[in-house]
PDB file of N, CA, C, O and CB in Angstrom:
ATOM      1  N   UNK A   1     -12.946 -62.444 -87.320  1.00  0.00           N
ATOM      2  CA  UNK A   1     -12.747 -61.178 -86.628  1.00  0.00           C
ATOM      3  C   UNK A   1     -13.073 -61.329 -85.147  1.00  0.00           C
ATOM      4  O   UNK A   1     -12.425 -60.836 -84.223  1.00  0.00           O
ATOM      5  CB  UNK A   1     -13.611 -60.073 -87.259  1.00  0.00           C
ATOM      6  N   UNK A   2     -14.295 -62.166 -85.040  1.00  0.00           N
ATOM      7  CA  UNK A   2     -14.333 -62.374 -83.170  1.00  0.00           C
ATOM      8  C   UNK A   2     -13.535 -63.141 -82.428  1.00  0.00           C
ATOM      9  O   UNK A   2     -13.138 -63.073 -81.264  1.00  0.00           O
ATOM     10  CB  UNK A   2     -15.531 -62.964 -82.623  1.00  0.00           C
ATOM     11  N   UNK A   3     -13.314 -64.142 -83.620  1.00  0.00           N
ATOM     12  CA  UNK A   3     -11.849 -64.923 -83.226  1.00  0.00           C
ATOM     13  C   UNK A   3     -10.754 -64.319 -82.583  1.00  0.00           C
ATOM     14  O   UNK A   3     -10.177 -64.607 -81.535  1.00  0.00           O
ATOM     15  CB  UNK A   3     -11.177 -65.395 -84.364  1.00  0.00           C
ATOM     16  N   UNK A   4     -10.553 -63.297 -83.528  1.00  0.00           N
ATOM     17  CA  UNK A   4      -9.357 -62.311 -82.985  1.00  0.00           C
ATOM     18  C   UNK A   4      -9.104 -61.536 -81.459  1.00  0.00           C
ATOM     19  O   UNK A   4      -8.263 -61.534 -80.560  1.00  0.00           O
ATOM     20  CB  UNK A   4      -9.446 -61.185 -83.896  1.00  0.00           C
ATOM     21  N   UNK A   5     -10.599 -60.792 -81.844  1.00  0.00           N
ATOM     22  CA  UNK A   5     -11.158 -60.205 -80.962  1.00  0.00           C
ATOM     23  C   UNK A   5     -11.119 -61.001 -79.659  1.00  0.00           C
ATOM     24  O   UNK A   5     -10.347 -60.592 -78.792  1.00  0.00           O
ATOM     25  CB  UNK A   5     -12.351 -59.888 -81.413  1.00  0.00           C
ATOM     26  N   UNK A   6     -11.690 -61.839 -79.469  1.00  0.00           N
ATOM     27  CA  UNK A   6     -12.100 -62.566 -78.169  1.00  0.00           C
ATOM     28  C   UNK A   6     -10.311 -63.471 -77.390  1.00  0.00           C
ATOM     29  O   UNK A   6     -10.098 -64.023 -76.310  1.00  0.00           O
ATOM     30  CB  UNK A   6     -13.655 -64.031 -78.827  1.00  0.00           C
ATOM     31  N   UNK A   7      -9.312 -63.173 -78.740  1.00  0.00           N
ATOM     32  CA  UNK A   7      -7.990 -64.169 -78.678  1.00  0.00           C
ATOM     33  C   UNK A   7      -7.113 -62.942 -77.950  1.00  0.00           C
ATOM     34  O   UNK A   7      -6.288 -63.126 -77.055  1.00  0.00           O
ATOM     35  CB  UNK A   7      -7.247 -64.869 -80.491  1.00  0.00           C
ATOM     36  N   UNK A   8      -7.412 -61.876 -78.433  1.00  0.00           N
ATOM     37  CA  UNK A   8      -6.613 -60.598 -77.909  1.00  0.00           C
ATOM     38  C   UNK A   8      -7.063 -60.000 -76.249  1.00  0.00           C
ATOM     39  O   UNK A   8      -6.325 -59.565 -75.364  1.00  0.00           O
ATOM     40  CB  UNK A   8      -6.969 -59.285 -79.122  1.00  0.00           C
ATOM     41  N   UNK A   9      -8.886 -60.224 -76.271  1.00  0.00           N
ATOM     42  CA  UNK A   9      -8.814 -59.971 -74.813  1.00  0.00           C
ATOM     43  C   UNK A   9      -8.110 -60.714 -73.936  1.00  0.00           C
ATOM     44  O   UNK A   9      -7.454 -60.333 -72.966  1.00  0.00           O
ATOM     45  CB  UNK A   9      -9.913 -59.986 -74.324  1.00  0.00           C
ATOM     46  N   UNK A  10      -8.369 -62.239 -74.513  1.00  0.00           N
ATOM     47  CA  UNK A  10      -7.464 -63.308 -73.500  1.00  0.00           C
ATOM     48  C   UNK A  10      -6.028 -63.062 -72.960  1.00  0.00           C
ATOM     49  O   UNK A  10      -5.538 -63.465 -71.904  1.00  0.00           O
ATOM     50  CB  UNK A  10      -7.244 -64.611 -74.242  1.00  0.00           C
ATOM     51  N   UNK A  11      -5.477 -62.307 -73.933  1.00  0.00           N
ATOM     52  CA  UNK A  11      -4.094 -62.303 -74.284  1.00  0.00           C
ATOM     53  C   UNK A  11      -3.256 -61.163 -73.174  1.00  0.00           C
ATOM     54  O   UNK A  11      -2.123 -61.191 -72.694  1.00  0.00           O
ATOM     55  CB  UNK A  11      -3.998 -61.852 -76.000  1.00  0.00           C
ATOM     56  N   UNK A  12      -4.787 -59.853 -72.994  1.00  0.00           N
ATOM     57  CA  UNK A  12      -4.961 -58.654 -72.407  1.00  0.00           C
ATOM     58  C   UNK A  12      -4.880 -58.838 -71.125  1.00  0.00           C
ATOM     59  O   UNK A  12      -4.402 -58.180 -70.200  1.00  0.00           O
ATOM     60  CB  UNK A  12      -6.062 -58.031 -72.729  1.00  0.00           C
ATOM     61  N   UNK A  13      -5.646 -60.252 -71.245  1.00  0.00           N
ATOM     62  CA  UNK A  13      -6.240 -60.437 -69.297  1.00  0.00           C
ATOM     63  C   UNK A  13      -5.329 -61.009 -68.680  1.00  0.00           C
ATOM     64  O   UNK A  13      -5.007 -60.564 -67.578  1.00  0.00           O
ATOM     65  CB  UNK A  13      -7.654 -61.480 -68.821  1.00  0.00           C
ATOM     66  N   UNK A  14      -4.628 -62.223 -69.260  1.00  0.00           N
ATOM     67  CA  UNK A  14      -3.659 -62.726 -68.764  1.00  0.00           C
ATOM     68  C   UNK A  14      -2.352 -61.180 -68.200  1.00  0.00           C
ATOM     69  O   UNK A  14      -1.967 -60.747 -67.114  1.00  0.00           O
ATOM     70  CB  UNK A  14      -3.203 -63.907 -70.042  1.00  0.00           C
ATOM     71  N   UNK A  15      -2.154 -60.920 -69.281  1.00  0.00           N
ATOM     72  CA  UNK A  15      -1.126 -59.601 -69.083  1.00  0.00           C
ATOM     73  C   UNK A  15      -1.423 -58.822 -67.886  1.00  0.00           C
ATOM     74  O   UNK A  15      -0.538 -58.438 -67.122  1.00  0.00           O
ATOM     75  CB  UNK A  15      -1.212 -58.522 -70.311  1.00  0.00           C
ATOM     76  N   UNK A  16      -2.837 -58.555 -67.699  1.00  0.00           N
ATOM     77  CA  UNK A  16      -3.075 -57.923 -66.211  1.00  0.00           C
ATOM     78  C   UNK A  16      -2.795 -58.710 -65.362  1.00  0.00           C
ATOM     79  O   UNK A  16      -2.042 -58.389 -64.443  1.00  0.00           O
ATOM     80  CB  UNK A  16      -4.356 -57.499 -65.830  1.00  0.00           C
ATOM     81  N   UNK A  17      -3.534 -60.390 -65.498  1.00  0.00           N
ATOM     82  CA  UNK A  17      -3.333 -61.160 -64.134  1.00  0.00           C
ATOM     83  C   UNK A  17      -2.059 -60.997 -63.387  1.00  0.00           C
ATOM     84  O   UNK A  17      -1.738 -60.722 -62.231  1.00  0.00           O
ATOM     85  CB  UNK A  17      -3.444 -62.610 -64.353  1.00  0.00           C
ATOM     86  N   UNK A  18      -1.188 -61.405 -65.015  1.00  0.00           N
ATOM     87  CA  UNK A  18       0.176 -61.680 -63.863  1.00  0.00           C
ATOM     88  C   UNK A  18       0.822 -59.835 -63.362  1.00  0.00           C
ATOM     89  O   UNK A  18       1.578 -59.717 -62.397  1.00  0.00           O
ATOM     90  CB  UNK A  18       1.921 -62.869 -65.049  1.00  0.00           C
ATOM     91  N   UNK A  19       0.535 -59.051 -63.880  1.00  0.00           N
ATOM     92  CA  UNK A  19       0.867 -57.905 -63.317  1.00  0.00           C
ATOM     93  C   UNK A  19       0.612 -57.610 -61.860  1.00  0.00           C
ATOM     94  O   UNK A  19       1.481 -57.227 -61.077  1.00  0.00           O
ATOM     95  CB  UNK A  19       0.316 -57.048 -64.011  1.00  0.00           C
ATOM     96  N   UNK A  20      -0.896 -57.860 -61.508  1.00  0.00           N
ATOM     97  CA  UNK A  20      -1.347 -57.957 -60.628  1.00  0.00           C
ATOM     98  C   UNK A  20      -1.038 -59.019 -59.336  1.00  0.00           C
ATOM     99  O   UNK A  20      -0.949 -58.773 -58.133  1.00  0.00           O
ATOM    100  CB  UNK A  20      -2.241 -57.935 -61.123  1.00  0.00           C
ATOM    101  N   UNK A  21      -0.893 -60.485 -60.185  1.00  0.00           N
ATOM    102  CA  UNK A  21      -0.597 -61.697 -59.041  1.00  0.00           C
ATOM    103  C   UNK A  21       0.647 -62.254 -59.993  1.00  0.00           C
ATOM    104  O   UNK A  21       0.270 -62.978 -60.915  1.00  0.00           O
ATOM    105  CB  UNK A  21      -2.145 -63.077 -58.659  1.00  0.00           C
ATOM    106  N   UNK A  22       1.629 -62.092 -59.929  1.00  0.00           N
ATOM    107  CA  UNK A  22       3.226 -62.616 -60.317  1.00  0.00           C
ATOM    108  C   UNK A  22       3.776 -63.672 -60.294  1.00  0.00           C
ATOM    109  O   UNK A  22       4.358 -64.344 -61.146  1.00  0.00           O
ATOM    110  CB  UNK A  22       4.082 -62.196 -59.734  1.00  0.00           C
ATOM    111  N   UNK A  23       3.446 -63.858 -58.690  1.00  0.00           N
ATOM    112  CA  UNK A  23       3.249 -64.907 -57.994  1.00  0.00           C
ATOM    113  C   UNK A  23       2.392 -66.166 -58.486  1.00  0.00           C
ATOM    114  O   UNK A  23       2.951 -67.260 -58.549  1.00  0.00           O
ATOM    115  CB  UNK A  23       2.789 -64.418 -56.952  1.00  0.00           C
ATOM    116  N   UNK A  24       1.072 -66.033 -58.828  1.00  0.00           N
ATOM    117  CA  UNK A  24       0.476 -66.927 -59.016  1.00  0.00           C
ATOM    118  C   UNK A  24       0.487 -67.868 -60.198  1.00  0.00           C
ATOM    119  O   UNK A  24       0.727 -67.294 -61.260  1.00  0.00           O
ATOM    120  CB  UNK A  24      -0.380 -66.514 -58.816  1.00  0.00           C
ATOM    121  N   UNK A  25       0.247 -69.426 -60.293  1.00  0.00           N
ATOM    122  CA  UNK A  25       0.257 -70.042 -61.442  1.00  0.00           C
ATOM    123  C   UNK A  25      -0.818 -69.645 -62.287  1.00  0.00           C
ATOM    124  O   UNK A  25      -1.763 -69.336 -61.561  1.00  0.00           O
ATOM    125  CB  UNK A  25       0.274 -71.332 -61.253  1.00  0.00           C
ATOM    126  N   UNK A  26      -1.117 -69.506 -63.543  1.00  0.00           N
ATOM    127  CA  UNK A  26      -2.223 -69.547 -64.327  1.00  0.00           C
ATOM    128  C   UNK A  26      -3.499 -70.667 -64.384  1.00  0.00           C
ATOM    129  O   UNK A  26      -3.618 -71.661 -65.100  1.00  0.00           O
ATOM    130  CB  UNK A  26      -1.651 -69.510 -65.433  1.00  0.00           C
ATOM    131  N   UNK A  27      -4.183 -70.251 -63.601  1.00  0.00           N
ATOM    132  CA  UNK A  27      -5.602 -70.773 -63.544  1.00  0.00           C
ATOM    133  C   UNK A  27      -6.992 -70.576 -64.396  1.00  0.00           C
ATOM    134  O   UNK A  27      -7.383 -69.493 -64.830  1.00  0.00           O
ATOM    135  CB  UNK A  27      -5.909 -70.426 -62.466  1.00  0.00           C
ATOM    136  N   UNK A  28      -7.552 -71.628 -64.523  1.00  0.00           N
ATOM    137  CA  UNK A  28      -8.971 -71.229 -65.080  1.00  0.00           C
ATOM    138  C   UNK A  28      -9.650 -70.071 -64.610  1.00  0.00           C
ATOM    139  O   UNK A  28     -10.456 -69.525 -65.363  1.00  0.00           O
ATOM    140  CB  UNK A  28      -9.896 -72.238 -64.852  1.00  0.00           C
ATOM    141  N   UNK A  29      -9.383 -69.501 -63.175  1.00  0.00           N
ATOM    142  CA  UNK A  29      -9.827 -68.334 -62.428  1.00  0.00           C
ATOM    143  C   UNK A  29      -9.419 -67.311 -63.231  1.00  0.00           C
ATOM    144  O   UNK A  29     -10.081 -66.514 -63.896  1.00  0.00           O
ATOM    145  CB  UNK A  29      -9.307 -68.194 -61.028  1.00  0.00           C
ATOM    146  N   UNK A  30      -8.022 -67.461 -63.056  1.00  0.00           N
ATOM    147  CA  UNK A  30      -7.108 -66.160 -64.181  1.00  0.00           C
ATOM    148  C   UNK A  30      -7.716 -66.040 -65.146  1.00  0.00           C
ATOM    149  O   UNK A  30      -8.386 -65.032 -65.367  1.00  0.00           O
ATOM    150  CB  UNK A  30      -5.607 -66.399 -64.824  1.00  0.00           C
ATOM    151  N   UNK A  31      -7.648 -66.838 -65.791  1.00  0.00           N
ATOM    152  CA  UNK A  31      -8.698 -66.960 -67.673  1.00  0.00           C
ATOM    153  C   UNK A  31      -9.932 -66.004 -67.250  1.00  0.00           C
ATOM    154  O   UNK A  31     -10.235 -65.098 -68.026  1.00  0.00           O
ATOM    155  CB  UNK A  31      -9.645 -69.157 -68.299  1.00  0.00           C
ATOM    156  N   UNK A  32     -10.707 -66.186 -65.962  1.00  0.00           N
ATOM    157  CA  UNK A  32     -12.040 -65.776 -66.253  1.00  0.00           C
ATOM    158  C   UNK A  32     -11.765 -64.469 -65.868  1.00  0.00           C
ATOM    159  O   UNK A  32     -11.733 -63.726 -66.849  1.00  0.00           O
ATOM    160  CB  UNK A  32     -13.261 -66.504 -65.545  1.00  0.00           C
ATOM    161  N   UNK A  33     -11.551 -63.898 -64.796  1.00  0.00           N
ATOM    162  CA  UNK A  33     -10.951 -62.665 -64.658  1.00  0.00           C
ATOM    163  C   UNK A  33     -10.118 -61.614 -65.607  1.00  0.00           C
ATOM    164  O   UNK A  33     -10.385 -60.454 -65.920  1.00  0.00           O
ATOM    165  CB  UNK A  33     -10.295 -62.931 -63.836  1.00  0.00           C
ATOM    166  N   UNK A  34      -9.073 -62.409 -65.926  1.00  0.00           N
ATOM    167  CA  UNK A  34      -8.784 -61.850 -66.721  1.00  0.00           C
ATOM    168  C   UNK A  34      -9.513 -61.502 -68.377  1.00  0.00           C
ATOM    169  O   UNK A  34      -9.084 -60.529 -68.996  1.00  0.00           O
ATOM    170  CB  UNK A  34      -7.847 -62.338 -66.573  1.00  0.00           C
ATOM    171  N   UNK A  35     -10.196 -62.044 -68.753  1.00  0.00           N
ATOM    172  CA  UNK A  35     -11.121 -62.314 -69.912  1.00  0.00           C
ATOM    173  C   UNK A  35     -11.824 -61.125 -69.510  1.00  0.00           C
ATOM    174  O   UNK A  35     -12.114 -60.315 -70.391  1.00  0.00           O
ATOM    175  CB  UNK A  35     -12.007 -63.801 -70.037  1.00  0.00           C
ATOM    176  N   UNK A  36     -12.232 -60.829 -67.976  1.00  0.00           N
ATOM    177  CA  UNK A  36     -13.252 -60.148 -68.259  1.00  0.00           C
ATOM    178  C   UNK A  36     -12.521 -58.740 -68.168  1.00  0.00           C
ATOM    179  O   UNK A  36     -12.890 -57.997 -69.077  1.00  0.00           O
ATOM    180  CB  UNK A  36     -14.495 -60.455 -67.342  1.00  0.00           C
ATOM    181  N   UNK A  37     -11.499 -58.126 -67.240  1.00  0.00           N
ATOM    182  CA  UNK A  37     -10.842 -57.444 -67.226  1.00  0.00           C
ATOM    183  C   UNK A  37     -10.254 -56.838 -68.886  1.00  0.00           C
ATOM    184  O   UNK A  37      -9.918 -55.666 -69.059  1.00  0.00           O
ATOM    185  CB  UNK A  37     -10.123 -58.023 -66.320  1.00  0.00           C
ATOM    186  N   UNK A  38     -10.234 -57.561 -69.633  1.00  0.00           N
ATOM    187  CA  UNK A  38      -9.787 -57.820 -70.826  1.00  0.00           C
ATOM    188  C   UNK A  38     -10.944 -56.922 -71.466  1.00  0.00           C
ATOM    189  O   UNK A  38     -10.845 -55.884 -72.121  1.00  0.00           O
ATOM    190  CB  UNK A  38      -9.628 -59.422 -71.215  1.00  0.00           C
ATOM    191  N   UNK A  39     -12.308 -57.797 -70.993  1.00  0.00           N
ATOM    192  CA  UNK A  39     -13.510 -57.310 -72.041  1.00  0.00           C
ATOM    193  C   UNK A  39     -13.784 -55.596 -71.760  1.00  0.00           C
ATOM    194  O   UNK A  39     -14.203 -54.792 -72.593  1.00  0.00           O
ATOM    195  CB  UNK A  39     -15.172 -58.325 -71.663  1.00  0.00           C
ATOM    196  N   UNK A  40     -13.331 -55.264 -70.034  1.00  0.00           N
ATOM    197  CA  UNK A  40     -13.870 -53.998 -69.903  1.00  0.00           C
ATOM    198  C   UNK A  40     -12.904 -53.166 -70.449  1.00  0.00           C
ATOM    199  O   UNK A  40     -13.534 -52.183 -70.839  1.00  0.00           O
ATOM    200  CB  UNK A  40     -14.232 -53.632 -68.561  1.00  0.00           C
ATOM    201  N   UNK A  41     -11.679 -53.003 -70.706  1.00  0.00           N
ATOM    202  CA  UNK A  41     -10.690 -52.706 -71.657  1.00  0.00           C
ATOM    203  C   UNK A  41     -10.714 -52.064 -72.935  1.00  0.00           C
ATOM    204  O   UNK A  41     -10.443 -50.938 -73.354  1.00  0.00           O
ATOM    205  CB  UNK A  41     -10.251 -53.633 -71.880  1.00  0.00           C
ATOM    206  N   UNK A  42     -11.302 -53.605 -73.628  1.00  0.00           N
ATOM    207  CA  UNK A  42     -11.501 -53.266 -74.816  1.00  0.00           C
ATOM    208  C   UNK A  42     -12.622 -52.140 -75.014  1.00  0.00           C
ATOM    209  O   UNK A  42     -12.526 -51.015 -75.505  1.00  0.00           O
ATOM    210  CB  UNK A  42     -11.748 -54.433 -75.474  1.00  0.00           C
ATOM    211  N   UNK A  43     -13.888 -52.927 -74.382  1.00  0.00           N
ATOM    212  CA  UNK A  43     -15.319 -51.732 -74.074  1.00  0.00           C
ATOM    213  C   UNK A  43     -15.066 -50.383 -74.455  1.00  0.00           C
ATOM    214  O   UNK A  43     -15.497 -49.652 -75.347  1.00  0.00           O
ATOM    215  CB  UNK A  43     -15.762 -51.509 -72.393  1.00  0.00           C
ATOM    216  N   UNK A  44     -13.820 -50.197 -73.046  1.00  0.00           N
ATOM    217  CA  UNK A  44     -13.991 -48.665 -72.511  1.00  0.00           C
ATOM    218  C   UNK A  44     -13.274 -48.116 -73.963  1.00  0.00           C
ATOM    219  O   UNK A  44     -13.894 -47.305 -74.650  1.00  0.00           O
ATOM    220  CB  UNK A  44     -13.008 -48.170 -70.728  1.00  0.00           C
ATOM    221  N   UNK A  45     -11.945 -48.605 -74.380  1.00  0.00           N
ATOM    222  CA  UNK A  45     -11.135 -47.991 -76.040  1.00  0.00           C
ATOM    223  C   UNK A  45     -12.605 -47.742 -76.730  1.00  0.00           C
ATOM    224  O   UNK A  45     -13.171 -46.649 -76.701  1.00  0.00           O
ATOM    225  CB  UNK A  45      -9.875 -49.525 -77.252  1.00  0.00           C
ATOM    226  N   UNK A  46     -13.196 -49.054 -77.426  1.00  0.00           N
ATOM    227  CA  UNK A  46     -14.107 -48.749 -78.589  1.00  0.00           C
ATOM    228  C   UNK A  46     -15.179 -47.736 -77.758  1.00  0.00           C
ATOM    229  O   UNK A  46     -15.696 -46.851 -78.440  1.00  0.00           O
ATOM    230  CB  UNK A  46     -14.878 -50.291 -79.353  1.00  0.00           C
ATOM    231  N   UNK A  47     -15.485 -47.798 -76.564  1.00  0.00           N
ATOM    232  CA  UNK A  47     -16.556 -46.455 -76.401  1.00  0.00           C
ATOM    233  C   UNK A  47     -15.896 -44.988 -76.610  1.00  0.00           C
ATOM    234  O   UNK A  47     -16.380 -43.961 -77.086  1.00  0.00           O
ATOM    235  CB  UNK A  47     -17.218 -46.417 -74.762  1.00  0.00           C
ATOM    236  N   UNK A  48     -14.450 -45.305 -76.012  1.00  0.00           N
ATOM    237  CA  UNK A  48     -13.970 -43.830 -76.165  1.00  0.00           C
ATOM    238  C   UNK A  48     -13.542 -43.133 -77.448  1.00  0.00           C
ATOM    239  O   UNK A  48     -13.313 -41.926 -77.377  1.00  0.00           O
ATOM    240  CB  UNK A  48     -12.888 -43.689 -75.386  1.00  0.00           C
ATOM    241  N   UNK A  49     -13.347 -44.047 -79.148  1.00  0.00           N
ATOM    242  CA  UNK A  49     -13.287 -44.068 -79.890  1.00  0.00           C
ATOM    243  C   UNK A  49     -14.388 -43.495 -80.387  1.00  0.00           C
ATOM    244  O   UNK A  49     -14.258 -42.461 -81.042  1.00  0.00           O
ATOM    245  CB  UNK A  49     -12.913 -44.884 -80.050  1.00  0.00           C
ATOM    246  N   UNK A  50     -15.855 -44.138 -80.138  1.00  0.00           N
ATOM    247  CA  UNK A  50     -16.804 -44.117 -80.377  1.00  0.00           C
ATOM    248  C   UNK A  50     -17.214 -42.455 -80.460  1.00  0.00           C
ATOM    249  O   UNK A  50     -17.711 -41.887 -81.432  1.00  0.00           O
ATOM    250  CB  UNK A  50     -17.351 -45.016 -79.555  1.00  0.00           C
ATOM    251  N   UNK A  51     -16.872 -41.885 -79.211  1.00  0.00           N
ATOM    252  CA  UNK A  51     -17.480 -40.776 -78.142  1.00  0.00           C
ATOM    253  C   UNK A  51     -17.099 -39.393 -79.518  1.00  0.00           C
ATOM    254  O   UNK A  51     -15.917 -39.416 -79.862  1.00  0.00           O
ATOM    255  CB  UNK A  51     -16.280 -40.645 -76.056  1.00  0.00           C
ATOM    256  N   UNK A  52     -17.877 -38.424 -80.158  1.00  0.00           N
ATOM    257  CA  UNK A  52     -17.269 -37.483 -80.941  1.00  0.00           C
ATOM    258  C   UNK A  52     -15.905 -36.447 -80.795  1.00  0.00           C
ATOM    259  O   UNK A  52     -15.608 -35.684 -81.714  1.00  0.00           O
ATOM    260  CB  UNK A  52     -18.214 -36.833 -81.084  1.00  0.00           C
TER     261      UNK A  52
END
């Protein structure tokens, strides 16, 4: 399940990177950025899910 989890933010972040930079090749930078962009994403859904 974190497998998933952690395979889908990747998947998320990339999708922003290149939205954002089009232009650019895919970098280890991208990965990290985007990963994290990815993580605040997911966060904010399951908090707002969360919220009554």
């Amino acid at each position: 399940m974190n497998y998933l989890i952690a395979f889908l933010v990747v998947v998320i972040g990339q999708v922003v990177m290149h939205l954002i930079f089009p232009d650019s090749p895919v970098s280890r930078m991208d990965v990290v950025f985007g990963a994290f962009f990815g993580l605040l994403m997911l966060w904010g859904v399951t908090w707002a899910r969360a919220k009554p």
